[in-house]
N, C-alpha and C positions, 0 to 999 in steps of 0.2 A: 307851333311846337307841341302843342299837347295832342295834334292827332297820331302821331305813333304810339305813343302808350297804347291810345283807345284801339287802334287799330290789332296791336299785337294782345292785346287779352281780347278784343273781338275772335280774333283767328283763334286763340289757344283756349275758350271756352266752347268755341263753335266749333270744331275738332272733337276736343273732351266730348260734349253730349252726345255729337252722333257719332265716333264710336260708342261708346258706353249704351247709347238706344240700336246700334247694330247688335254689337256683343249681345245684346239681354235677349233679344229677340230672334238671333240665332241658334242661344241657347236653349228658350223657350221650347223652338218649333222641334230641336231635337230633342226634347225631354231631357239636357244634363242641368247639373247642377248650375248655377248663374256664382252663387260665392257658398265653398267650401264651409261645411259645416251648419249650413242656414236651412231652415227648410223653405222650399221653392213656392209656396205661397206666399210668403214672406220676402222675401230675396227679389222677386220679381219686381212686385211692383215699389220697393224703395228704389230699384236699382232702374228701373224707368222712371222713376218721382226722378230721381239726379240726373238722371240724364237731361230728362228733359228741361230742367230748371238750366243747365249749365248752356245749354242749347237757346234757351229762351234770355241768360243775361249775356251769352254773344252776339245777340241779336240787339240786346237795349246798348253794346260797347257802342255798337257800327249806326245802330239810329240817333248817338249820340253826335256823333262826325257832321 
C-alpha cells in the first residue's frame, strides 16, 4: 500500500527537476533571464542547485520501492 505514494512523489519530483534543469539550461544558452529581477550569476546556479536536488530526491522516491 505505501508504494503509490512513493511512486507518485517519484514521478512529481522527477518531472519537477528536469524540467526546472531543461528550463535553466535553455535559458542559459540563450542568454535570457532564468527568474525576473535576479541577476544571472546568481539565478543560474540556485535554479540548477533545485533542480537538480528535486531530480535527485525522485530518484531516492523510486529506489525506495
Amino acid at each position: 500500500m505505501e508504494s503509490g505514494p512513493a511512486i507518485f512523489a517519484g514521478v512529481v519530483f522527477t518531472l519537477f527537476g528536469a524540467g526546472m534543469l531543461f528550463w535553466t539550461g535553455a535559458c542559459a544558452v540563450r542568454r535570457e533571464p532564468v527568474a525576473e529581477g535576479v541577476r544571472p550569476g546568481l539565478a543560474v546556479p540556485l535554479a540548477a542547485l533545485a533542480g537538480a536536488a528535486s531530480l535527485a530526491l525522485g530518484v531516492w522516491c523510486f529506489a525506495r520501492l
